[in-house]
PDB file of N, CA, C and O in Angstrom:
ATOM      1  N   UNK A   1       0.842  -1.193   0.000  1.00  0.00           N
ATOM      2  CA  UNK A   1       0.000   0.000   0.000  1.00  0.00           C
ATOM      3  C   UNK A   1       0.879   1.246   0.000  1.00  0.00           C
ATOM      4  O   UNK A   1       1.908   1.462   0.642  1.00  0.00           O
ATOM      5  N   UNK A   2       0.269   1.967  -0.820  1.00  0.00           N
ATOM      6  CA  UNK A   2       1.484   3.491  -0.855  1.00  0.00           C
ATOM      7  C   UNK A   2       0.945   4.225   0.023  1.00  0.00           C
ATOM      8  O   UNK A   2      -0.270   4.079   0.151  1.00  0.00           O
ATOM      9  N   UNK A   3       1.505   5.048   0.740  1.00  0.00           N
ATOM     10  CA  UNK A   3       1.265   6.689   1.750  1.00  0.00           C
ATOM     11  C   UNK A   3       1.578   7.511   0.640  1.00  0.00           C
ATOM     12  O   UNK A   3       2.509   7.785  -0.118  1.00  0.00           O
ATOM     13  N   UNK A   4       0.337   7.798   0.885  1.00  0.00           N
ATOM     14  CA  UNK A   4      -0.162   9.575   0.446  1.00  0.00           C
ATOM     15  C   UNK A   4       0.593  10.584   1.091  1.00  0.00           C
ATOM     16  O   UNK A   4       0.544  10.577   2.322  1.00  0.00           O
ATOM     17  N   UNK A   5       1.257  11.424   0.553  1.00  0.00           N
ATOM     18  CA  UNK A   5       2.545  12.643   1.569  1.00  0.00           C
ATOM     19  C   UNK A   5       1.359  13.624   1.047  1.00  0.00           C
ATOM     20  O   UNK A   5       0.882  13.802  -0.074  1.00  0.00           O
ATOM     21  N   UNK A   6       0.999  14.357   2.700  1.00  0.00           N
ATOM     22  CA  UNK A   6       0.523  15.256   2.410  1.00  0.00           C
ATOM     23  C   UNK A   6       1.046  16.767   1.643  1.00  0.00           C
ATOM     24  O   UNK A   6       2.057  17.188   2.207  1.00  0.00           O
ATOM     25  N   UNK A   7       0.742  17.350   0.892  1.00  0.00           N
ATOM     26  CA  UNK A   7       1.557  18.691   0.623  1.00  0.00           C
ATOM     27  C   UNK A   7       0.928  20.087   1.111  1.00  0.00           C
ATOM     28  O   UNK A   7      -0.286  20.272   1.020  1.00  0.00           O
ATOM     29  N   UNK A   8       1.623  20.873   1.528  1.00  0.00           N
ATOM     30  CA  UNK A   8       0.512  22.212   2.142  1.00  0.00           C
ATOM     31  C   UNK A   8       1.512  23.317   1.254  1.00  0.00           C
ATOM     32  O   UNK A   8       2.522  23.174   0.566  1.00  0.00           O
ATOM     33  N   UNK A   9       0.904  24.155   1.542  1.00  0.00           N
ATOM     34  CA  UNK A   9       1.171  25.358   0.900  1.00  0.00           C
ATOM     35  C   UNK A   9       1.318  26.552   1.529  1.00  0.00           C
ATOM     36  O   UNK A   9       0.935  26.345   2.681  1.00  0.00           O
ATOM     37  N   UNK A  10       1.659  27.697   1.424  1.00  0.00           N
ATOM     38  CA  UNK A  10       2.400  28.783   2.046  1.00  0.00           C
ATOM     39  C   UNK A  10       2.141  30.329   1.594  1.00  0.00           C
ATOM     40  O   UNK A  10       3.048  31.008   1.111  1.00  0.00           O
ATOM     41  N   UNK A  11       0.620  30.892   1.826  1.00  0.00           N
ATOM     42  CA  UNK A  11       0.842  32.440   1.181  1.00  0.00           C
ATOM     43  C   UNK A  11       1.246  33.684   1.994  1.00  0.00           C
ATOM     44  O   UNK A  11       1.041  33.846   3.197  1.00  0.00           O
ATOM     45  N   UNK A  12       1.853  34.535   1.148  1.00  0.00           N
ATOM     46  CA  UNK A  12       2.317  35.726   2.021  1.00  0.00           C
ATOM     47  C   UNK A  12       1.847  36.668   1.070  1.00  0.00           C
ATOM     48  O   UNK A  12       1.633  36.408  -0.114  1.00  0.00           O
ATOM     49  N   UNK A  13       1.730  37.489   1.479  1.00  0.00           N
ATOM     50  CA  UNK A  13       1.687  39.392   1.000  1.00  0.00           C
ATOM     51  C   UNK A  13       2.894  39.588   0.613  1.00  0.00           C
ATOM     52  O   UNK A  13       3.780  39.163   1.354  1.00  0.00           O
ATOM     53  N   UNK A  14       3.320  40.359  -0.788  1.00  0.00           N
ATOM     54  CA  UNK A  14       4.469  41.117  -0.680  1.00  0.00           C
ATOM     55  C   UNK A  14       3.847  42.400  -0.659  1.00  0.00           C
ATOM     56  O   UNK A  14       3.284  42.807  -1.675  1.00  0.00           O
ATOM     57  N   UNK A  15       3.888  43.177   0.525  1.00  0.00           N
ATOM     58  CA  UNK A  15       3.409  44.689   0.635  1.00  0.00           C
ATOM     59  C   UNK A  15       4.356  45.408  -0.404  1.00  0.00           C
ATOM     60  O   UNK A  15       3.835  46.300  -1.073  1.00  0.00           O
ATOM     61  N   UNK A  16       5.524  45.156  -0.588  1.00  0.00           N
ATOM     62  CA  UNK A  16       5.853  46.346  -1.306  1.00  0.00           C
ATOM     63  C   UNK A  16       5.430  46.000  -3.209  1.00  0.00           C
ATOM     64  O   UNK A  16       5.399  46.808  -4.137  1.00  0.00           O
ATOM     65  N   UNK A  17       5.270  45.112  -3.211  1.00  0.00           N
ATOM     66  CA  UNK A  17       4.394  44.829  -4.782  1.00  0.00           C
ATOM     67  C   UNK A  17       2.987  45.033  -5.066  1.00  0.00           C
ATOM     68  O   UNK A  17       2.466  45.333  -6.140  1.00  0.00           O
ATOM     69  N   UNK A  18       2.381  44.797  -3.782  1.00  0.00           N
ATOM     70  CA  UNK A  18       0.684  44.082  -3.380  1.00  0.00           C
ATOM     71  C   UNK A  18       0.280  43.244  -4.126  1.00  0.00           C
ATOM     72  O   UNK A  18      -0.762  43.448  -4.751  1.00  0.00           O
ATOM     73  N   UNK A  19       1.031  42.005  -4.275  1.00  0.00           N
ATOM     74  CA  UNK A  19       0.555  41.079  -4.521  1.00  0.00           C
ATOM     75  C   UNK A  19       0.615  39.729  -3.541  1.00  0.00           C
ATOM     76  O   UNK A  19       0.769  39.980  -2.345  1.00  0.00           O
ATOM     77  N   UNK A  20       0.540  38.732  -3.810  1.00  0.00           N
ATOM     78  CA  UNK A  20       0.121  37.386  -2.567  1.00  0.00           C
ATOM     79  C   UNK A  20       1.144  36.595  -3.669  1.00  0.00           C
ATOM     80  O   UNK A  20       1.279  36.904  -4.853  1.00  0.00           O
ATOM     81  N   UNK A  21       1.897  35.375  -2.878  1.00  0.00           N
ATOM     82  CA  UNK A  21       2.906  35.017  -3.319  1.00  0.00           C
ATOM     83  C   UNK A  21       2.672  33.743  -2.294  1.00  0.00           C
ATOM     84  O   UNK A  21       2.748  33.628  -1.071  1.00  0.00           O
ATOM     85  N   UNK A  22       2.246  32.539  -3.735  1.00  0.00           N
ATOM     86  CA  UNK A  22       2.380  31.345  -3.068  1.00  0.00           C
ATOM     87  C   UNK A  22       3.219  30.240  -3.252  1.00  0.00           C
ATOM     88  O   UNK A  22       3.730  29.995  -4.345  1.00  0.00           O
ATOM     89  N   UNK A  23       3.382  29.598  -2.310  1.00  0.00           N
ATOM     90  CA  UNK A  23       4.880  28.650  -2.330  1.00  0.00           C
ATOM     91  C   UNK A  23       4.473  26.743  -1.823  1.00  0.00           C
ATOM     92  O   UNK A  23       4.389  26.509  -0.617  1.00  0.00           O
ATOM     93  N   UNK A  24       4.352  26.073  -2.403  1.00  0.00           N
ATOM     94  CA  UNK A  24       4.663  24.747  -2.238  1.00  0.00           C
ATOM     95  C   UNK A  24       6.080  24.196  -1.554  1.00  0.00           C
ATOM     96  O   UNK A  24       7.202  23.985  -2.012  1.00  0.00           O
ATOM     97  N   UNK A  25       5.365  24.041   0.018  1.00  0.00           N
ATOM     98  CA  UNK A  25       6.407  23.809   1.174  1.00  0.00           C
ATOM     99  C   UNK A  25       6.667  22.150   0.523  1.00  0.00           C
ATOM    100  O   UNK A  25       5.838  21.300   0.199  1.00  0.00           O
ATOM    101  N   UNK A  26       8.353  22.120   0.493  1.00  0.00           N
ATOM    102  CA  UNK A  26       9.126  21.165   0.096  1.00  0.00           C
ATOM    103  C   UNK A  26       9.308  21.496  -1.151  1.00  0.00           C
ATOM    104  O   UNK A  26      10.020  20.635  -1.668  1.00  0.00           O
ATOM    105  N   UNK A  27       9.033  22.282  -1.867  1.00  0.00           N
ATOM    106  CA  UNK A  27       9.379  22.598  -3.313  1.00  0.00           C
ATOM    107  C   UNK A  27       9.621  23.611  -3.689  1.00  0.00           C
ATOM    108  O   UNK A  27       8.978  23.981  -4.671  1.00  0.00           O
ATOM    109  N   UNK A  28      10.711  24.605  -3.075  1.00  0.00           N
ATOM    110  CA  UNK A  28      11.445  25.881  -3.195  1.00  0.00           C
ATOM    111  C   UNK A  28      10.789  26.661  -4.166  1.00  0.00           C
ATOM    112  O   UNK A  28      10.011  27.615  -4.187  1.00  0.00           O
ATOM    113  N   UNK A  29      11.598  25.642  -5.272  1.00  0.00           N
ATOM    114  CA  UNK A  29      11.895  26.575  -6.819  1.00  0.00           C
ATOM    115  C   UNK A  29      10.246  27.006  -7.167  1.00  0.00           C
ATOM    116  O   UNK A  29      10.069  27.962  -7.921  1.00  0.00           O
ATOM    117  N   UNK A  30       8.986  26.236  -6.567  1.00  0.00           N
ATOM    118  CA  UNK A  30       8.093  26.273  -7.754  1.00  0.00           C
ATOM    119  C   UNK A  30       7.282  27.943  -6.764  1.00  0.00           C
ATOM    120  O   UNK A  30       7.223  27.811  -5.541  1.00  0.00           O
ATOM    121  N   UNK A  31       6.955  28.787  -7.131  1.00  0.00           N
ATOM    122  CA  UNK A  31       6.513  29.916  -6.688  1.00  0.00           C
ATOM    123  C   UNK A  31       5.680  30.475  -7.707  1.00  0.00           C
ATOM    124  O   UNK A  31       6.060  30.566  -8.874  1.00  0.00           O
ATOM    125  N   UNK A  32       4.080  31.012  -7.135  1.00  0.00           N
ATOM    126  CA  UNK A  32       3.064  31.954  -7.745  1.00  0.00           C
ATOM    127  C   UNK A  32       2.996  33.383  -7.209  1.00  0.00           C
ATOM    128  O   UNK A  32       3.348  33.821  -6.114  1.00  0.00           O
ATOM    129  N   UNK A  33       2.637  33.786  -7.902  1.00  0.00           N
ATOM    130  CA  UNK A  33       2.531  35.350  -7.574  1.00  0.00           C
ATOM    131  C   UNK A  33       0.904  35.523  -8.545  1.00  0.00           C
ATOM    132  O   UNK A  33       0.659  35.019  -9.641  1.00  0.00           O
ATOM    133  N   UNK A  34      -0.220  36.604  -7.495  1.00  0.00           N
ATOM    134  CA  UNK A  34      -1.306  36.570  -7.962  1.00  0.00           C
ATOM    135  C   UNK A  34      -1.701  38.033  -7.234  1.00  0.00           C
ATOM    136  O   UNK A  34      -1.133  38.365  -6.194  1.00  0.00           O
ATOM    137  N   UNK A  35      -2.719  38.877  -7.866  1.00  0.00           N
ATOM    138  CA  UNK A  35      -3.334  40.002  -7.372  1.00  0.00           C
ATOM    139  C   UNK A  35      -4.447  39.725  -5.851  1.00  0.00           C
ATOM    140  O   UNK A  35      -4.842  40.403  -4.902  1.00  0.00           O
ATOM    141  N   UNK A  36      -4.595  38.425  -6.315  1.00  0.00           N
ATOM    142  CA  UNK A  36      -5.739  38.521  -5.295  1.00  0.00           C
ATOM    143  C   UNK A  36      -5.300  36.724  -4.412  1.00  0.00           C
ATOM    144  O   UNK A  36      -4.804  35.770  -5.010  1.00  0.00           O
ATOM    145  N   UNK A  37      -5.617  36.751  -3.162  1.00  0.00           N
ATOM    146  CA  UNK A  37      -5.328  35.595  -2.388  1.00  0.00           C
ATOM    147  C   UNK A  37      -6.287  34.180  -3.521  1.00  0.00           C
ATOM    148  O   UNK A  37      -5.757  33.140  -3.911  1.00  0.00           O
ATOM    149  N   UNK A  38      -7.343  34.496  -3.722  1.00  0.00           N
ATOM    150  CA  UNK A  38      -8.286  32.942  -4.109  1.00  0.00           C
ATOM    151  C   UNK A  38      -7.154  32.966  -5.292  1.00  0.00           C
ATOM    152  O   UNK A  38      -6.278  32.241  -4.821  1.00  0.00           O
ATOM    153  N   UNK A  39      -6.795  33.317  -6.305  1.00  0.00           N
ATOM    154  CA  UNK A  39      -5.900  33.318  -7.878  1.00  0.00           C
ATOM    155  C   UNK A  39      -4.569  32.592  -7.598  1.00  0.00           C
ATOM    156  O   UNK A  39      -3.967  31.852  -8.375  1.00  0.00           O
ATOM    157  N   UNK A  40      -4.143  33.019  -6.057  1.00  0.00           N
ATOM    158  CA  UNK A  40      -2.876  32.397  -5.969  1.00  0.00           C
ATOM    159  C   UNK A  40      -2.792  30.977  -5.047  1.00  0.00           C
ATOM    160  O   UNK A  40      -1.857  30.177  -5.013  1.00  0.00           O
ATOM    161  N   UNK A  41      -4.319  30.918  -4.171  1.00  0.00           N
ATOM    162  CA  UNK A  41      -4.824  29.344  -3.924  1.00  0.00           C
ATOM    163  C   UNK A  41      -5.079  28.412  -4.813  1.00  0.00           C
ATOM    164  O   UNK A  41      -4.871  27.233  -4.524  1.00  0.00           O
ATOM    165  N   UNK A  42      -5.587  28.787  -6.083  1.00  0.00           N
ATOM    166  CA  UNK A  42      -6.171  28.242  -7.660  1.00  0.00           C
ATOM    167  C   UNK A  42      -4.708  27.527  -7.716  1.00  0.00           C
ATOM    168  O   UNK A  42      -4.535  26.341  -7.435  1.00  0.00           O
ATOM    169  N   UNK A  43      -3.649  28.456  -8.135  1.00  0.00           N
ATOM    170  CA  UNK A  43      -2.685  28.416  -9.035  1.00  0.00           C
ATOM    171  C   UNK A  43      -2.262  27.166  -8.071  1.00  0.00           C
ATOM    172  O   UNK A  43      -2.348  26.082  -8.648  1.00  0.00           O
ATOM    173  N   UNK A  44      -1.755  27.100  -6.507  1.00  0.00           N
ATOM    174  CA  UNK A  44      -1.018  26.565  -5.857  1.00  0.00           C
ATOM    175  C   UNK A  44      -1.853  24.746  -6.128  1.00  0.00           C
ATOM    176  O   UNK A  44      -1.207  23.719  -6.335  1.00  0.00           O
ATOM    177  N   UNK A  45      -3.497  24.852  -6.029  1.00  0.00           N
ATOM    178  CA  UNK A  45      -4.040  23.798  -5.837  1.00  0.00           C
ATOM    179  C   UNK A  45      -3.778  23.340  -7.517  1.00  0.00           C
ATOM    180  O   UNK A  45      -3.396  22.183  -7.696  1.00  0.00           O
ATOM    181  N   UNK A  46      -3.942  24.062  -8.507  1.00  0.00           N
ATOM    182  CA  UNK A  46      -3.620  23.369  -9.859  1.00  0.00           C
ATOM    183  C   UNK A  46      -2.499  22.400  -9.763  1.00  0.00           C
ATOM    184  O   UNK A  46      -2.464  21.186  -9.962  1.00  0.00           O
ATOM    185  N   UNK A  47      -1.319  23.515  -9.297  1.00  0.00           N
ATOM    186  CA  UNK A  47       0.311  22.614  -9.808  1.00  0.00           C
ATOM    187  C   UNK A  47       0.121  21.887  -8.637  1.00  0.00           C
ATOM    188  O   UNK A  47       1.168  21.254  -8.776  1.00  0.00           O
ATOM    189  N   UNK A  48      -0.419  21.364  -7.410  1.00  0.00           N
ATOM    190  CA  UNK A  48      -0.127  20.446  -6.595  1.00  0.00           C
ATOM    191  C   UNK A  48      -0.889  19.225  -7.250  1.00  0.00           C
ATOM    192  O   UNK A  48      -0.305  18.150  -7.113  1.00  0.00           O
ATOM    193  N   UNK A  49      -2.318  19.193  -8.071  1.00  0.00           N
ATOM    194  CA  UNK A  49      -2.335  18.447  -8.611  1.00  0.00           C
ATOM    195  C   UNK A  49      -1.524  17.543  -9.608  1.00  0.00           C
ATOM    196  O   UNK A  49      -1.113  16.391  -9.470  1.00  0.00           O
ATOM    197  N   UNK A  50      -1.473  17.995 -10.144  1.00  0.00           N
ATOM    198  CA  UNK A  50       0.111  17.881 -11.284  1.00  0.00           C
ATOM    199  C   UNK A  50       1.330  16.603 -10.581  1.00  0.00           C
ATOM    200  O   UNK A  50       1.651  15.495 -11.009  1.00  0.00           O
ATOM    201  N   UNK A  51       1.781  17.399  -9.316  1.00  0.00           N
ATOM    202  CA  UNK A  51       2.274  17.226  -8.610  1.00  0.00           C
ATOM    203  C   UNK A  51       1.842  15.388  -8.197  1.00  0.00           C
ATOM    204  O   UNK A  51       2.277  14.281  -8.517  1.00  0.00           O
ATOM    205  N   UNK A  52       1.130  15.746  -7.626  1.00  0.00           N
ATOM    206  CA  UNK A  52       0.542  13.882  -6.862  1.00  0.00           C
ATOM    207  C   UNK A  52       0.138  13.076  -7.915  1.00  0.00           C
ATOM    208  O   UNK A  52      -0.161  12.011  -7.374  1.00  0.00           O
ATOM    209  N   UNK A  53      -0.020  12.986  -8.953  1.00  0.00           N
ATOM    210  CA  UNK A  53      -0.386  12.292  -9.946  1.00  0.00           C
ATOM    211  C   UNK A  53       1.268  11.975 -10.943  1.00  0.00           C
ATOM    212  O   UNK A  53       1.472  11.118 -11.803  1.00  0.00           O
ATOM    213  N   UNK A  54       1.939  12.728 -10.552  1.00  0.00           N
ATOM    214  CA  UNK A  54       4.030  12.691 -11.231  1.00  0.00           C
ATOM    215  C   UNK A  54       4.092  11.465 -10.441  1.00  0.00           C
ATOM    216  O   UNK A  54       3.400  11.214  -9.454  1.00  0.00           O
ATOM    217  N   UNK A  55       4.741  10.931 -10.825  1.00  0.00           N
ATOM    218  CA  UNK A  55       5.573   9.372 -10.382  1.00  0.00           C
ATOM    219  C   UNK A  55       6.902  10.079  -9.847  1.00  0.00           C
ATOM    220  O   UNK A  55       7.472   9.563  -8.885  1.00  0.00           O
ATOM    221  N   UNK A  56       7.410  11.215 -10.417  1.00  0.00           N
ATOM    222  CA  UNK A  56       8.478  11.647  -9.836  1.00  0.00           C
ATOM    223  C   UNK A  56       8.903  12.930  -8.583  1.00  0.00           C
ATOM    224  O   UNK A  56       9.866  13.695  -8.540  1.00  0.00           O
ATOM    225  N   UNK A  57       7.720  12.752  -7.644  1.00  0.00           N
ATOM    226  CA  UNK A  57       7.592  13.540  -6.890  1.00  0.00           C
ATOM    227  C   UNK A  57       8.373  13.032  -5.768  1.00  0.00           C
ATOM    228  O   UNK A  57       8.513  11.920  -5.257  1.00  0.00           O
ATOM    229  N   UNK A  58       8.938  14.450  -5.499  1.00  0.00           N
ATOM    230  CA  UNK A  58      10.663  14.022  -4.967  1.00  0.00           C
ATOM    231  C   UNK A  58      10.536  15.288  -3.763  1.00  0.00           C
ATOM    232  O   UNK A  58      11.351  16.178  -4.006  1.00  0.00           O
ATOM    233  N   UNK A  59       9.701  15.555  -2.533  1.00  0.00           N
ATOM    234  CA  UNK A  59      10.383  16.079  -1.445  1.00  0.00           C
ATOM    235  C   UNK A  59      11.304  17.009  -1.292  1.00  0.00           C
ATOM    236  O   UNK A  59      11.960  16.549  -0.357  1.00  0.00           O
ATOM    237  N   UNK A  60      11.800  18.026  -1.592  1.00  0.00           N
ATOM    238  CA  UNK A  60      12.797  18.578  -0.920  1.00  0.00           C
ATOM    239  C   UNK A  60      13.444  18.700   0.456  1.00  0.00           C
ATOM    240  O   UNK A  60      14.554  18.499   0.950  1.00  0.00           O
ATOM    241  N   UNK A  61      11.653  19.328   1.040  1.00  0.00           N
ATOM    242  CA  UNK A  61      11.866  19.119   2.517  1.00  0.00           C
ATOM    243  C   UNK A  61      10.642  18.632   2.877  1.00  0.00           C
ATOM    244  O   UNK A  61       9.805  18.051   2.185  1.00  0.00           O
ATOM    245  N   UNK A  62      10.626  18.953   4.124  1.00  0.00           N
ATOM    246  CA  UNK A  62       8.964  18.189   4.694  1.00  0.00           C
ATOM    247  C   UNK A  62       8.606  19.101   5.771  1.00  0.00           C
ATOM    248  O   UNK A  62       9.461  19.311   6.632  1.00  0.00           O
ATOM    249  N   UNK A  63       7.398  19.714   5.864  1.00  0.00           N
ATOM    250  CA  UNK A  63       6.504  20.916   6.525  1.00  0.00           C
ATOM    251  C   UNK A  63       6.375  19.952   7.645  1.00  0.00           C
ATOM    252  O   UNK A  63       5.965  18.797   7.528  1.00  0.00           O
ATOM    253  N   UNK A  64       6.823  20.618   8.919  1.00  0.00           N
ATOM    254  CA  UNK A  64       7.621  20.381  10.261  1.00  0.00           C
ATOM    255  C   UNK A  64       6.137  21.158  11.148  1.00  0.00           C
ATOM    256  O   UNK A  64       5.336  20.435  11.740  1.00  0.00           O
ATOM    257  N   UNK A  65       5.994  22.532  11.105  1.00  0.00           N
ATOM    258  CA  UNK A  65       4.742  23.225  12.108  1.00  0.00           C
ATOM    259  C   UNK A  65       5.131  24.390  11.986  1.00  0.00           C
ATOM    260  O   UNK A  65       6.207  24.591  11.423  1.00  0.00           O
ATOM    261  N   UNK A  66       4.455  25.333  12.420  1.00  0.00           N
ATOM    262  CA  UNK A  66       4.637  26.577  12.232  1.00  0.00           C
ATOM    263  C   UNK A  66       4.430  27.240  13.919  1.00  0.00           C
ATOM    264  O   UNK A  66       3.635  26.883  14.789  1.00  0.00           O
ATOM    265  N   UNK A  67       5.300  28.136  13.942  1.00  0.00           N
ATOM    266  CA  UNK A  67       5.591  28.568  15.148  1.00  0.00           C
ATOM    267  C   UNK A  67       5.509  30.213  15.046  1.00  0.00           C
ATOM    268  O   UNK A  67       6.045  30.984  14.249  1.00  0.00           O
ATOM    269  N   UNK A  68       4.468  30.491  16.369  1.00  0.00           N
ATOM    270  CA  UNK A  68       4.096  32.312  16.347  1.00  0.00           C
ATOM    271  C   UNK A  68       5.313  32.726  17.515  1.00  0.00           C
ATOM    272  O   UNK A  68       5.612  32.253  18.612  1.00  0.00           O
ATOM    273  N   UNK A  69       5.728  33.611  16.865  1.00  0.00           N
ATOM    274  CA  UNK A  69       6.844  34.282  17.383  1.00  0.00           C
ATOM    275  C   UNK A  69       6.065  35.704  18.037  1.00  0.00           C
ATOM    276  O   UNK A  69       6.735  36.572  18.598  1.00  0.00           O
TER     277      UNK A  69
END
């Protein structure tokens, strides 16, 4: 039986652009940039599809928790 790796995702604001900038945690390189938050959830949930259906989905790192400072 295979395990399913969950993947999550990561948006931020760039205030000095105003745009929302989303990132696929464990996968550096792949980055969206969108005017509006839902455009750059779209974009992130498209390529993660993509993503789980590749035979060659390869981890970089692995989303650990997030901590409020």
């Amino acid at each position: 039986m295979k395990v399913q790796k969950q993947i999550f995702g990561l948006v931020e604001r760039d205030l000095t652009k105003g745009v929302y900038i989303g990132k696929i945690i464990g996968f550096p390189h792949i980055e969206f940039e969108a005017t509006t938050f839902g455009d750059v959830v779209s974009a992130l949930q498209a390529h993660t599809a993509k993503l789980v259906t590749s035979e060659s989905l390869v981890l970089e790192s692995d989303f650990v928790g997030v901590v409020r400072l």
